[in-house]
Z-matrix of the N, CA and C atoms (Angstrom, degrees):
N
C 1 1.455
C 2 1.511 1 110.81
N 3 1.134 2 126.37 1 -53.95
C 4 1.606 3 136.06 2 165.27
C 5 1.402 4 116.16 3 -52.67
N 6 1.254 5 120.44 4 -18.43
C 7 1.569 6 120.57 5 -174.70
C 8 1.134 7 86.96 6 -101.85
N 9 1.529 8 148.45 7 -39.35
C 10 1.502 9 137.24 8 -175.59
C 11 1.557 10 103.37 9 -74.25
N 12 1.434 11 138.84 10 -59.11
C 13 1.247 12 127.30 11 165.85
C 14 1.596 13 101.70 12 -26.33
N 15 1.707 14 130.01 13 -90.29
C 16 1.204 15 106.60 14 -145.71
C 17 1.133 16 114.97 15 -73.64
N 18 1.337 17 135.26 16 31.16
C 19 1.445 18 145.28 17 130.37
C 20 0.863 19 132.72 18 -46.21
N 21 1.146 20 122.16 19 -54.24
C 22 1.246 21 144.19 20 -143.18
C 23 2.139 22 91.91 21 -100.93
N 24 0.910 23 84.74 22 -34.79
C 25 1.933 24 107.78 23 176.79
C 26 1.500 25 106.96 24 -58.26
N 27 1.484 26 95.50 25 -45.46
C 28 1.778 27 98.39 26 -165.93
C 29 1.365 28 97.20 27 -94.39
N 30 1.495 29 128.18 28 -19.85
C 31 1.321 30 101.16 29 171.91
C 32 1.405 31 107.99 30 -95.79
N 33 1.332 32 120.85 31 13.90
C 34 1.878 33 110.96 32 172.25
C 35 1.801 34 79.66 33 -71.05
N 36 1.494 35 125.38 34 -77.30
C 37 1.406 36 145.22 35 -145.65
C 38 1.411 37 91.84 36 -53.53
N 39 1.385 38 121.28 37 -29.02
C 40 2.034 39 98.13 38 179.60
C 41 1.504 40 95.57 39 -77.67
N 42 1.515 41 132.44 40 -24.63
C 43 1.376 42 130.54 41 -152.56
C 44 1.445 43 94.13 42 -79.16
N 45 1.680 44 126.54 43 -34.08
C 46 0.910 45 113.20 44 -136.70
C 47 1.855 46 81.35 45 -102.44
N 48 0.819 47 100.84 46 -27.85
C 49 2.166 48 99.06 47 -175.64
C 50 1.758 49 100.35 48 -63.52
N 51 1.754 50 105.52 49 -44.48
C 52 1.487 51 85.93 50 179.48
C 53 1.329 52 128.83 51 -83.98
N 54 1.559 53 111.63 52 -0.72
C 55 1.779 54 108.23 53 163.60
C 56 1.550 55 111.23 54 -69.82
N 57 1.720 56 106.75 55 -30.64
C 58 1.322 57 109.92 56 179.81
C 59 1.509 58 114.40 57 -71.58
N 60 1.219 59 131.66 58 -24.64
C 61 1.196 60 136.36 59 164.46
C 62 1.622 61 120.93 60 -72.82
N 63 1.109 62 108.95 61 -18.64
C 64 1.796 63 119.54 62 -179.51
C 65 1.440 64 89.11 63 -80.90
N 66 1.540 65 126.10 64 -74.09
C 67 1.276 66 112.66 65 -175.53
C 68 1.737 67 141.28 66 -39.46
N 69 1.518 68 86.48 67 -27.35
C 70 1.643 69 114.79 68 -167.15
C 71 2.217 70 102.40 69 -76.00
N 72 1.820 71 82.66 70 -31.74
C 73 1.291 72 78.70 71 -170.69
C 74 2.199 73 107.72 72 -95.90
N 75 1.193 74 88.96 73 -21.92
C 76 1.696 75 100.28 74 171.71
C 77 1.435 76 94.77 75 -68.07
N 78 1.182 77 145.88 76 -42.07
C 79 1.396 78 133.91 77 -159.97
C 80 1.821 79 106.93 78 -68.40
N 81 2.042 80 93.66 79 -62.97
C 82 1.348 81 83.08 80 167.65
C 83 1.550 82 141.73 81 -61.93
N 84 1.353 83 100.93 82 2.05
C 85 1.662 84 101.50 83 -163.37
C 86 1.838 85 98.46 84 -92.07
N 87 1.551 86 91.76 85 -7.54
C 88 1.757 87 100.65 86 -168.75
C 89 1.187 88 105.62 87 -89.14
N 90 1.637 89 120.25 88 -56.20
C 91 0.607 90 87.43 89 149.36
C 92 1.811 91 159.35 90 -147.97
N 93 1.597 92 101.77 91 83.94
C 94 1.392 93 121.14 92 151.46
C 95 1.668 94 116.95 93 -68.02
N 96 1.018 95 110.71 94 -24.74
C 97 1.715 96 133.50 95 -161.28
C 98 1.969 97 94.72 96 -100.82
N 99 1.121 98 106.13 97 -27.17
C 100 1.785 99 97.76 98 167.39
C 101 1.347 100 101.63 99 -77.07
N 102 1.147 101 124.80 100 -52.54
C 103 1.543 102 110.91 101 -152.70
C 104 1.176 103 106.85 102 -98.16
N 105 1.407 104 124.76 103 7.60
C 106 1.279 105 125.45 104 172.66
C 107 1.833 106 100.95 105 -92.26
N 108 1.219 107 116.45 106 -41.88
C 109 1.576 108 119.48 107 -172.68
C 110 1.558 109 89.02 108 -67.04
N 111 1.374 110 141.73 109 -44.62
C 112 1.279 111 131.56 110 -156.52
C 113 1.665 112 92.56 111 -63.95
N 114 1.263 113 115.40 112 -57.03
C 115 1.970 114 115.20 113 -169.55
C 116 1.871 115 82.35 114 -59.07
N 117 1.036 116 136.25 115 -64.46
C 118 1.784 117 122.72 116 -159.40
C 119 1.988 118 105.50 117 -36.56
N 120 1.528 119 74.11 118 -52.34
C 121 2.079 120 81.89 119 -176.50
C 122 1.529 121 107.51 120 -59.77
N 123 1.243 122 121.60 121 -49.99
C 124 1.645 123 121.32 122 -176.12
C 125 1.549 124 116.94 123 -57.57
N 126 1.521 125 96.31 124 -20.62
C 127 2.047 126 107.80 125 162.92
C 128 0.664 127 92.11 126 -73.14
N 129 1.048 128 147.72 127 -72.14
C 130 1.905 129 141.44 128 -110.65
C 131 1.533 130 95.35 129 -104.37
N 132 1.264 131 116.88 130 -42.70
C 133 1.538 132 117.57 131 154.20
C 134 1.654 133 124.56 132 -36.03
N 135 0.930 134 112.70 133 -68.43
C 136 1.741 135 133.07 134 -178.89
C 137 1.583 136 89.74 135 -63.11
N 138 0.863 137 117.57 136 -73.28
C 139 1.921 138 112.70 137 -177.26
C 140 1.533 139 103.82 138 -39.54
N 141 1.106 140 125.55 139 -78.65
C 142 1.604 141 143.43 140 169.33
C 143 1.811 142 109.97 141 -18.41
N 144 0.987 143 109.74 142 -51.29
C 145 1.652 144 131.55 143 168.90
C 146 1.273 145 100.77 144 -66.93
N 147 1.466 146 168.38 145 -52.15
C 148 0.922 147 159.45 146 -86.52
C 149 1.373 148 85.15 147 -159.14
N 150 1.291 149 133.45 148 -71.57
C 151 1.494 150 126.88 149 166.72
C 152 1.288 151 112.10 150 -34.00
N 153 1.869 152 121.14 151 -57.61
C 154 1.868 153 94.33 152 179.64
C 155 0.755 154 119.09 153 -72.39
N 156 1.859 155 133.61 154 -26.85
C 157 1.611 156 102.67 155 155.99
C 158 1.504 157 136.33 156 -17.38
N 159 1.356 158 78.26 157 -55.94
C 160 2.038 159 79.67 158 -155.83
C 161 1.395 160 84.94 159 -83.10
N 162 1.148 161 164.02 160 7.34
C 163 1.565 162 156.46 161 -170.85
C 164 1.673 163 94.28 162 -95.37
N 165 1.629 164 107.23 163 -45.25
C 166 1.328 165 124.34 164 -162.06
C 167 1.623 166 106.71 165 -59.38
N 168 1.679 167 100.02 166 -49.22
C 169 1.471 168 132.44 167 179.42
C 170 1.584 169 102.72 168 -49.44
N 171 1.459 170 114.09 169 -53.27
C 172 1.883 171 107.63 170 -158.55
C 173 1.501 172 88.45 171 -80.90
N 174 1.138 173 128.23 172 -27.36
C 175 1.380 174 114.80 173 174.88
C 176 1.483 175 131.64 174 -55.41
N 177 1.011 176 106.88 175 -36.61
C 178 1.784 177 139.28 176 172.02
C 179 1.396 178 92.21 177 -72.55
N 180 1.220 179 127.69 178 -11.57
C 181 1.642 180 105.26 179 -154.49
C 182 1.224 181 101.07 180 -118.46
N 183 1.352 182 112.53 181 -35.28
C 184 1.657 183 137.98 182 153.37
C 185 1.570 184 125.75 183 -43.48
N 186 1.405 185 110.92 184 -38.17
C 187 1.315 186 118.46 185 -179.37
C 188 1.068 187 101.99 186 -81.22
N 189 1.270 188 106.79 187 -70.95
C 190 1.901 189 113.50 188 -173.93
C 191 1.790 190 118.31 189 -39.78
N 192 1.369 191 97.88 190 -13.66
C 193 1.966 192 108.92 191 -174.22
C 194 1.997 193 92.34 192 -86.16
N 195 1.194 194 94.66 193 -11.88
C 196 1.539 195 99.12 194 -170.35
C 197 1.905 196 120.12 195 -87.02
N 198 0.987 197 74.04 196 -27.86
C 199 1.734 198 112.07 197 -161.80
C 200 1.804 199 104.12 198 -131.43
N 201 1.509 200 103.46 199 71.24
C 202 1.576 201 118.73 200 172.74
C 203 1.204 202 126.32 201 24.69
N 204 1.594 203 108.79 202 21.22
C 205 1.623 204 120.95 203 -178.43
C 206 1.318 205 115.13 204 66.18
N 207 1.881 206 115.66 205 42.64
C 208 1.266 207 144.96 206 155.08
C 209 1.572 208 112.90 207 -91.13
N 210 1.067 209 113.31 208 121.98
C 211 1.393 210 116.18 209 166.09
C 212 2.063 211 107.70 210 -83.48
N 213 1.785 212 109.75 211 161.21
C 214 1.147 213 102.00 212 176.95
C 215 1.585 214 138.25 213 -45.61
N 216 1.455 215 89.31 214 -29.82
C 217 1.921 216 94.30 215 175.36
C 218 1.359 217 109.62 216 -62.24
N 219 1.192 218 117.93 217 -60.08
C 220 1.343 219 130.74 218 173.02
C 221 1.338 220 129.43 219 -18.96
N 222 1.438 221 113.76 220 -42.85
C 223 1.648 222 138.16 221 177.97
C 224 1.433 223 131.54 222 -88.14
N 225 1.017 224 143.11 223 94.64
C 226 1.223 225 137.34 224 -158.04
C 227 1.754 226 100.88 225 -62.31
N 228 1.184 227 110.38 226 -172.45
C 229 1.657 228 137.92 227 -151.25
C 230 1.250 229 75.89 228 -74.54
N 231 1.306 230 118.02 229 -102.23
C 232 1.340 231 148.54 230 162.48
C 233 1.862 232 124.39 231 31.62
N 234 1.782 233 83.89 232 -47.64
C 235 1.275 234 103.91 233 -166.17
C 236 1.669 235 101.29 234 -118.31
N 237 0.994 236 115.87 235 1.54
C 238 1.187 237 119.68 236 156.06
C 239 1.564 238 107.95 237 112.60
N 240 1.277 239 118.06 238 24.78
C 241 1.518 240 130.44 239 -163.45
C 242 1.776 241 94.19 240 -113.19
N 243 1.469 242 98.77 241 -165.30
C 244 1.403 243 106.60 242 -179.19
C 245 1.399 244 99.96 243 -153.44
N 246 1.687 245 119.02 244 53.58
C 247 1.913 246 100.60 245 -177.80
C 248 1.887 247 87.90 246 -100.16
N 249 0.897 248 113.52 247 43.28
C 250 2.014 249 97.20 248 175.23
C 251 1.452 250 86.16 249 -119.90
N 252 1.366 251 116.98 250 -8.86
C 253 1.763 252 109.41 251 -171.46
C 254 1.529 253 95.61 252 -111.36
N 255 1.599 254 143.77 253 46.61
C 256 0.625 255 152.37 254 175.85
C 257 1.427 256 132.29 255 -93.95
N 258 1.422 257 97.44 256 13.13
C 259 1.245 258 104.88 257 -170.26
C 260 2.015 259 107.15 258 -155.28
N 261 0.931 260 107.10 259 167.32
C 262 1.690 261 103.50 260 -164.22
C 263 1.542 262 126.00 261 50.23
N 264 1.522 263 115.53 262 -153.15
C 265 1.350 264 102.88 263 177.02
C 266 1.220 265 137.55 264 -84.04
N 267 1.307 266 118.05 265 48.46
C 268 1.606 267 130.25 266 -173.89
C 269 1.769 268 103.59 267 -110.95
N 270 1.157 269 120.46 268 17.86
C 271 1.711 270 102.34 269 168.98
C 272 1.311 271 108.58 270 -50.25
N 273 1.393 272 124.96 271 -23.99
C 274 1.847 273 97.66 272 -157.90
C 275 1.717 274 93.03 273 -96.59
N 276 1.103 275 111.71 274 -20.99
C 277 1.832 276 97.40 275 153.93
C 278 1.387 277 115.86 276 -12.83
N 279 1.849 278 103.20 277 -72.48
C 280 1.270 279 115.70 278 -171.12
C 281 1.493 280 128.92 279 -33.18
N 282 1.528 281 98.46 280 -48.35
C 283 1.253 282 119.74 281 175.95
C 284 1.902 283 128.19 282 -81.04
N 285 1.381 284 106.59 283 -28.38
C 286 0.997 285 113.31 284 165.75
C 287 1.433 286 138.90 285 -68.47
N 288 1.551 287 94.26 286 -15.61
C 289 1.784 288 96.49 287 171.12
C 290 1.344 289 121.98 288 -93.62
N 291 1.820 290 97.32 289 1.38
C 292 1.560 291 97.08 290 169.77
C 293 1.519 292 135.33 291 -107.46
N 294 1.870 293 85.94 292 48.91
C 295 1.369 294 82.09 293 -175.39
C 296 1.029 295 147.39 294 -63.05
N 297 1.404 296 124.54 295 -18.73
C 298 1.500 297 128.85 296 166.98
C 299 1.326 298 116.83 297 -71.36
N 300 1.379 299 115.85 298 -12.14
C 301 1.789 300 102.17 299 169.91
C 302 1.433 301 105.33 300 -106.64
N 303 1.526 302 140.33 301 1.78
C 304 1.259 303 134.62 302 -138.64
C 305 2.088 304 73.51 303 -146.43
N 306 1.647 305 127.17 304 67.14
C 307 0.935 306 121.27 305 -177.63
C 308 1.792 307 126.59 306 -78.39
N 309 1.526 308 102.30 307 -6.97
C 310 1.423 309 100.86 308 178.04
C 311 1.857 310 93.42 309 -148.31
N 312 1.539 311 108.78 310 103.49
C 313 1.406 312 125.79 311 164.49
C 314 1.360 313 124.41 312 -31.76
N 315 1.126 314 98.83 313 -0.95
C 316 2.095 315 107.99 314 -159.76
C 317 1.765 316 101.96 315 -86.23
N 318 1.538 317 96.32 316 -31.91
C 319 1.671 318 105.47 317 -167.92
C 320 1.541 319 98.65 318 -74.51
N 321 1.448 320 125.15 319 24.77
C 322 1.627 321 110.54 320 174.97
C 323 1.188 322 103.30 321 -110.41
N 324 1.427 323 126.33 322 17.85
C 325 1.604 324 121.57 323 -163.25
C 326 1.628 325 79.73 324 -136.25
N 327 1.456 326 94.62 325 143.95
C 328 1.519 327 130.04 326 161.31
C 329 1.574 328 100.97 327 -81.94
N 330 1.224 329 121.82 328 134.15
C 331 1.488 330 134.28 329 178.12
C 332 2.089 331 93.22 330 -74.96
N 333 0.813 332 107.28 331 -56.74
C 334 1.495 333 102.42 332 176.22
C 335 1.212 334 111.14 333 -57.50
N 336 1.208 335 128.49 334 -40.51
C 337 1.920 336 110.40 335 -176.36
C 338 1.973 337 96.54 336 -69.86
N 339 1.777 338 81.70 337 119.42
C 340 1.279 339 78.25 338 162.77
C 341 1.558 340 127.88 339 -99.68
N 342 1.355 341 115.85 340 2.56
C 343 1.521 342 144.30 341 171.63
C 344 1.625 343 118.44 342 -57.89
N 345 1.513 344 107.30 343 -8.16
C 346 1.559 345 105.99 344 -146.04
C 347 1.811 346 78.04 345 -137.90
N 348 1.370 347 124.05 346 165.47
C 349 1.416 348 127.54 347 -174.74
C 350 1.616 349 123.42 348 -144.99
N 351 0.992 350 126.81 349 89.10
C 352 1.822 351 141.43 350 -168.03
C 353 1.905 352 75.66 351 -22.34
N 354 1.882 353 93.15 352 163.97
C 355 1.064 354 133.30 353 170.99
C 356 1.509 355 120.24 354 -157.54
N 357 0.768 356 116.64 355 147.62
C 358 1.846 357 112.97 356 169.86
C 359 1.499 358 109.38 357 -121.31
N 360 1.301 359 134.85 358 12.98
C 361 1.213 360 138.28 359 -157.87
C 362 1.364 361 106.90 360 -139.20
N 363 1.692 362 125.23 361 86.79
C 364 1.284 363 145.54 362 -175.75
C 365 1.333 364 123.60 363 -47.55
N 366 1.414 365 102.32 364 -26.12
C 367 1.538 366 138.20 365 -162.70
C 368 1.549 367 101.61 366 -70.38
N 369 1.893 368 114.13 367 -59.77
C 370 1.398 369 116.94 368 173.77
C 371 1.481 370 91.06 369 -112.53
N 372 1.418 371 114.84 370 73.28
C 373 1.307 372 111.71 371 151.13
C 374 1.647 373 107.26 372 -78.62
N 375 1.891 374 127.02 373 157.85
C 376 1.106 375 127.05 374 154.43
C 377 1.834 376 114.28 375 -156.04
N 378 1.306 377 111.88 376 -173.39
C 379 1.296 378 96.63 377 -170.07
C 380 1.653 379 107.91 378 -61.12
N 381 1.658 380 116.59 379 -29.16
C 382 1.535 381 98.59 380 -166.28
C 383 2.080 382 121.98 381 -56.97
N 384 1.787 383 100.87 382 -7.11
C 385 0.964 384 106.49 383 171.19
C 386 1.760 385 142.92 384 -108.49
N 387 1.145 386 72.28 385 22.88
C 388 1.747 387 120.96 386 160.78
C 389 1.368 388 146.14 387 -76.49
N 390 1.313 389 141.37 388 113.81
C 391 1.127 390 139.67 389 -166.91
C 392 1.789 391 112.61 390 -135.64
N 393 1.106 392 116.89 391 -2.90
C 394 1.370 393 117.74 392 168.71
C 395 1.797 394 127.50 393 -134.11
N 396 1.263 395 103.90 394 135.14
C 397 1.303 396 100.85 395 176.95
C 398 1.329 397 106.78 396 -69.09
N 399 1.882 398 111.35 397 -170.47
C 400 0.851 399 152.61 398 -154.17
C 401 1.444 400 138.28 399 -121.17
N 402 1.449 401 129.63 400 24.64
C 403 1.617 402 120.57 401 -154.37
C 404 1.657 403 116.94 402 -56.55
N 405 1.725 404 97.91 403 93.85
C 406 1.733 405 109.44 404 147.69
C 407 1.274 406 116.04 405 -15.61
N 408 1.235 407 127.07 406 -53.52
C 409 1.828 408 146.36 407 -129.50
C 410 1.778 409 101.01 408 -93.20
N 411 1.380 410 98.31 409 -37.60
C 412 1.751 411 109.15 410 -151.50
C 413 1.439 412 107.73 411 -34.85
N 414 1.063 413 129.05 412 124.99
C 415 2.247 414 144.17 413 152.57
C 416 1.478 415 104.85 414 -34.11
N 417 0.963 416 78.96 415 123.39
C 418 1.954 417 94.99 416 155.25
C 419 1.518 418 103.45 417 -122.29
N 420 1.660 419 109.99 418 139.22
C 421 1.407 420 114.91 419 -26.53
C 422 1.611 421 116.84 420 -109.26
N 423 1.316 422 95.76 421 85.73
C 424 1.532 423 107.70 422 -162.20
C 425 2.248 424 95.06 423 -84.04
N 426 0.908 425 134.60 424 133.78
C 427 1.185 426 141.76 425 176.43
C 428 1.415 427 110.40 426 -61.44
N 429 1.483 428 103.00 427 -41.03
C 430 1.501 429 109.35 428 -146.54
C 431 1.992 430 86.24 429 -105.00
N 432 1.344 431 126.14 430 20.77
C 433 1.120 432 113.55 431 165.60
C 434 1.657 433 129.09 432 -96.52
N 435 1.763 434 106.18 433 140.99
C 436 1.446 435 109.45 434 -172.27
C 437 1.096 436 99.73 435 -81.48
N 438 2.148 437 84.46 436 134.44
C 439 1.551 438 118.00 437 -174.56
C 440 1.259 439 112.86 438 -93.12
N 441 1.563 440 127.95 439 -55.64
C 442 1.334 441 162.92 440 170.39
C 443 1.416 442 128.38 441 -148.43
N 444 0.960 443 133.51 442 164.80
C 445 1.584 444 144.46 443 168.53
C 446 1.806 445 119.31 444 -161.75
N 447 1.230 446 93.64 445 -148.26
C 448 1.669 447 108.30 446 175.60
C 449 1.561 448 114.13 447 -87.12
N 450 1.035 449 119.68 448 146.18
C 451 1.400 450 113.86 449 -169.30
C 452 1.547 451 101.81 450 -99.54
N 453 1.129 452 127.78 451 24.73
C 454 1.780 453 128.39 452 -173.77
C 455 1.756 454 93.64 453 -103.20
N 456 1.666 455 92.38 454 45.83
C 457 1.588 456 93.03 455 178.92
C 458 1.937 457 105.73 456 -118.99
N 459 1.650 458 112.35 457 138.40
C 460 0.989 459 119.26 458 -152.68
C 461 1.846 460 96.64 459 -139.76
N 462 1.768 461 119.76 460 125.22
C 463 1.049 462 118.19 461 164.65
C 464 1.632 463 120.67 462 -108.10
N 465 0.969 464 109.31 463 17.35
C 466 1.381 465 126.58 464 -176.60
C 467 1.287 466 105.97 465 90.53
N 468 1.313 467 135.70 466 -44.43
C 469 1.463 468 130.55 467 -165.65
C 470 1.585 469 116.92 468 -95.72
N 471 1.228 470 107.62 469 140.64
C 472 1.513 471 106.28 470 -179.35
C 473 1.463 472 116.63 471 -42.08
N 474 1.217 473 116.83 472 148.88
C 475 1.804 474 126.70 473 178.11
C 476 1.785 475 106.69 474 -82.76
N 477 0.995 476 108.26 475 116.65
C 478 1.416 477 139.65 476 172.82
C 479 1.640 478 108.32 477 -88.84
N 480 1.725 479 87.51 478 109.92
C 481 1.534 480 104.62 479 -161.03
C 482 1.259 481 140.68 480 47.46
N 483 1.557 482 105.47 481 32.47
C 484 1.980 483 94.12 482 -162.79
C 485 1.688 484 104.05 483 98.47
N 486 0.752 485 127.90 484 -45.38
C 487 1.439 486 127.15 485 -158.01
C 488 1.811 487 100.60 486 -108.20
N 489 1.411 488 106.14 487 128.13
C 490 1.707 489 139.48 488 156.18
C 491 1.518 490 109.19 489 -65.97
N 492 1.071 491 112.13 490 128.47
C 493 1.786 492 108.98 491 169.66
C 494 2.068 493 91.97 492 -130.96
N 495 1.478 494 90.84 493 119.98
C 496 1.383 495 122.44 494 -166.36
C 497 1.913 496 106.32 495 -110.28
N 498 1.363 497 98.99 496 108.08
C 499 1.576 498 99.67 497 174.33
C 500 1.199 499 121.43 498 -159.06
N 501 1.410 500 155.82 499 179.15
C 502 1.137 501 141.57 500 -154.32
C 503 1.828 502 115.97 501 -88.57
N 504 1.319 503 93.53 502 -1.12
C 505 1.620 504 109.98 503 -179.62
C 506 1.787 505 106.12 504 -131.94
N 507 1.134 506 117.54 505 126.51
C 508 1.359 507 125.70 506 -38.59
C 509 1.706 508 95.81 507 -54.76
N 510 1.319 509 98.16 508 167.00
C 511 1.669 510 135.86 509 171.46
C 512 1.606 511 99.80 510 -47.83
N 513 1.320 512 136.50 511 142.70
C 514 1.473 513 139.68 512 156.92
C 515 1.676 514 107.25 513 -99.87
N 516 0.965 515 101.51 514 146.81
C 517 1.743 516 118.56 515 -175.16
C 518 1.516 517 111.92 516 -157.50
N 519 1.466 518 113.19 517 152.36
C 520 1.424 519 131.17 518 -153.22
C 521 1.772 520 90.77 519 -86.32
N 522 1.317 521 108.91 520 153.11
C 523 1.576 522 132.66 521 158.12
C 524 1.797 523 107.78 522 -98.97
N 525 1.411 524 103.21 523 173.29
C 526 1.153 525 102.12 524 -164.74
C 527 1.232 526 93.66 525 -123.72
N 528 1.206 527 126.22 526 64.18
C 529 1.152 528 127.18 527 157.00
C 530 1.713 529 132.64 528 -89.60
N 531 2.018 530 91.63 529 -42.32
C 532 1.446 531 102.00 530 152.85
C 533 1.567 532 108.67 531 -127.95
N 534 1.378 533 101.30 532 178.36
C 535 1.306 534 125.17 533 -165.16
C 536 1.547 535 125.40 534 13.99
N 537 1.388 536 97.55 535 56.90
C 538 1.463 537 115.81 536 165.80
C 539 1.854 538 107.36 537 61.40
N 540 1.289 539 127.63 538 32.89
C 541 1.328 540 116.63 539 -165.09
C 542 1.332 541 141.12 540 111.32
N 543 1.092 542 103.05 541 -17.84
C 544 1.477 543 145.08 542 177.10
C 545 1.476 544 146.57 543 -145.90
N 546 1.178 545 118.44 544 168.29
C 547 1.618 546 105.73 545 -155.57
C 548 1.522 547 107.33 546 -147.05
N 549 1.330 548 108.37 547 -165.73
C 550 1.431 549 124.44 548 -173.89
C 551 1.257 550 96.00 549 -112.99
N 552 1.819 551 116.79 550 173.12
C 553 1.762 552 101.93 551 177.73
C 554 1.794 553 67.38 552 -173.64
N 555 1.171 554 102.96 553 135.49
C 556 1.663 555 129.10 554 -173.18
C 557 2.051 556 100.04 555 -110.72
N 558 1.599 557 106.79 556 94.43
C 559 1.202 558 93.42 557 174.97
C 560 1.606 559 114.50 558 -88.44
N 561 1.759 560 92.29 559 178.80
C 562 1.374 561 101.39 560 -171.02
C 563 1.760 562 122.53 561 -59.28
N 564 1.329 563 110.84 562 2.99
C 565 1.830 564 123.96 563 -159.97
C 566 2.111 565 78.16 564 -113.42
N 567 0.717 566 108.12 565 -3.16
C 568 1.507 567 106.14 566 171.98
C 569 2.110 568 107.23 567 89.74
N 570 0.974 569 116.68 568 -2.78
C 571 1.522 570 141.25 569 167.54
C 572 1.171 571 96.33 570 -38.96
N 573 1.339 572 122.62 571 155.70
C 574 1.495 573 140.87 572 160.79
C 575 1.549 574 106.25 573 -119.13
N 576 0.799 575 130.21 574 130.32
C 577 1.820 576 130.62 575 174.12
C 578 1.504 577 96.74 576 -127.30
N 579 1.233 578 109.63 577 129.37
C 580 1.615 579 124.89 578 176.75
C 581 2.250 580 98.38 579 -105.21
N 582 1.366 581 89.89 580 114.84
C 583 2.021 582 100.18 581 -168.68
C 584 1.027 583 108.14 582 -114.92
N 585 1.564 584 119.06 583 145.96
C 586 1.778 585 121.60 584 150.07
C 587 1.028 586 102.45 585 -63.89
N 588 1.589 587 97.53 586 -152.73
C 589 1.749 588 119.65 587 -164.90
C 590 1.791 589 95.65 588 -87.92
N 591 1.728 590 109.19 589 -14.02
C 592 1.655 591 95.49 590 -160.95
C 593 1.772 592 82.63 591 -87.62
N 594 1.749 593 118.16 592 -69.49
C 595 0.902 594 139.53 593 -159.18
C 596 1.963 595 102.96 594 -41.11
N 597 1.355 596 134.11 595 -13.57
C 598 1.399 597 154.87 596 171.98
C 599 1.478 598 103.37 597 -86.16
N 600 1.692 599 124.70 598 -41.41
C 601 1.687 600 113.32 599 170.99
C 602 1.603 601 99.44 600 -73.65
N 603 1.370 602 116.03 601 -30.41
C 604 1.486 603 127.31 602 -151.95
C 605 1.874 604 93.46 603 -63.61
N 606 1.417 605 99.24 604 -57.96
C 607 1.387 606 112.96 605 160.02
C 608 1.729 607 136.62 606 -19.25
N 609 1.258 608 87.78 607 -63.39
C 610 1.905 609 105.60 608 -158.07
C 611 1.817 610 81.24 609 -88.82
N 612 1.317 611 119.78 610 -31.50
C 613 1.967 612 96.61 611 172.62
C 614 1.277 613 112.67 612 -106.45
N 615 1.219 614 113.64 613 35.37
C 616 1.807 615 114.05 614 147.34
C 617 1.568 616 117.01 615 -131.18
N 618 1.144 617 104.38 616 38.12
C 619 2.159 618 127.03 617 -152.74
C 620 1.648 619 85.39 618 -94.43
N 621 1.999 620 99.52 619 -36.96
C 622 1.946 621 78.53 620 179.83
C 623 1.736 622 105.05 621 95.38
N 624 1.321 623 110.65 622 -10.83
C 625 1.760 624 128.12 623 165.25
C 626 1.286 625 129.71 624 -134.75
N 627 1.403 626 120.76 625 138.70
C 628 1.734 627 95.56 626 -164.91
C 629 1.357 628 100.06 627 -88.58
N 630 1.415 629 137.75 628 -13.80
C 631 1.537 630 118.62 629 154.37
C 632 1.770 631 110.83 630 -125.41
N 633 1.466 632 98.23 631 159.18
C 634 1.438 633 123.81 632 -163.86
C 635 1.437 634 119.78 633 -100.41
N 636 1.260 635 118.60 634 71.70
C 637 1.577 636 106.52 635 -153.80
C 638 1.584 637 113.74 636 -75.09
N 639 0.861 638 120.39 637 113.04
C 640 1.683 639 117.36 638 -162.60
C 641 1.646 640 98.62 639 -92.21
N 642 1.481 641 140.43 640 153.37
C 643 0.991 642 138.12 641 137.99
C 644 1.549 643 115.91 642 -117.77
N 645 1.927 644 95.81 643 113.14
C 646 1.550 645 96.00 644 -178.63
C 647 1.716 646 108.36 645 -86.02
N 648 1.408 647 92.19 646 171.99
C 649 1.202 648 113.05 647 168.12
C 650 1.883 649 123.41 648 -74.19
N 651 1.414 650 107.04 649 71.11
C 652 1.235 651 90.82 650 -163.06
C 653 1.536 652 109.14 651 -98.92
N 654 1.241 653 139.82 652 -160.82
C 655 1.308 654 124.68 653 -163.67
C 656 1.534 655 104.59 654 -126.96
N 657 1.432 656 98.20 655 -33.93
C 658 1.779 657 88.32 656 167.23
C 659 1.795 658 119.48 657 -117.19
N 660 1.073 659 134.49 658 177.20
C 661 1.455 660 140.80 659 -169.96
C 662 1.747 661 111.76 660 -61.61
């Protein structure tokens, strides 16, 4: 009877080390498996971003083939353009009059900005559903000129009316709001280039203009 008790003892104490070892090893496996899914999402993010660029891009590229190889700024009200709204918080104007080439509103948001909020409804599109500026400025027909990108773009000085003015003095560099420091940038050849802070000056002095007039998407006037 005493030899079956401390049996029965030593197999509670193996039972009980290997639940303690199941947990020990579920904990780490959890989390190894958090911070590994967080880098999967920060791909799939950056990839995801890089596609509405260029979705954003054939749309722009589509219209303007429509309209004498004028983009919306370009065109006054009148004529069915939007360059009088070229300034303050009307970027998504830009985008909103192209609705037949611009068929799902969703591709204007960066999956990483979490500041900004999907829509599917073109109708009340506005900047809060927005994630990329705008370059006023862009060369024809320079390849290497900025079309659009991420708006986690910063020249040190406050934005005057809605609009960024981007040039090699001072230098422009990323905030960390999205993609850790860095961004996407949709050139004029329809390209996506994902840049640091250098490869973004590297940018704005091979743009083909000595300033970059950006109009962001900002939310108030």
């Amino acid at each position: 009877m005493t030899n079956f008790s401390r049996h029965n003892r030593e197999r509670a104490f193996t039972i009980l080390d290997l639940l303690m070892l199941v947990i020990i090893i579920t904990f780490l496996l959890l989390f190894y498996l958090s911070h590994t899914d967080r880098g999967v999402r920060e791909r799939a993010f950056r990839i995801q971003c890089i596609n509405n660029l260029k979705q954003t891009g054939m749309a722009l590229d589509t219209w303007a083939s429509d309209h004498n190889e004028k983009f919306p700024m370009e065109i006054s009200q009148t004529n069915g353009g939007t360059m009088e709204f070229a300034s303050g918080a009307n970027e998504w104007r830009h985008f909103q009059i192209m609705s037949n080439e611009l068929v799902n509103p969703m591709v204007l948001r960066c999956p990483a900005d979490k500041l900004r909020r999907w829509t599917t409804n073109l109708a009340t599109l506005n900047n809060s559903n927005i994630s990329f500026f705008i370059n006023l400025d862009y060369s024809r027909p320079n390849p290497h000129a900025l079309w659009s990108g991420d708006r986690n773009l910063t020249n040190g000085l406050p934005l005057h009316n809605g609009v960024m003015e981007l040039s090699t003095n001072p230098p422009a560099s990323w905030t960390a709001e999205m993609h850790k420091r860095a961004g996407n940038l949709l050139m004029f050849d329809g390209s996506v280039q994902r840049v640091d802070d250098a490869g973004l000056c590297q940018t704005v002095a091979n743009s083909g203009t000595f300033t970059n007039r950006l109009q962001m998407p900002v939310l108030n006037p």
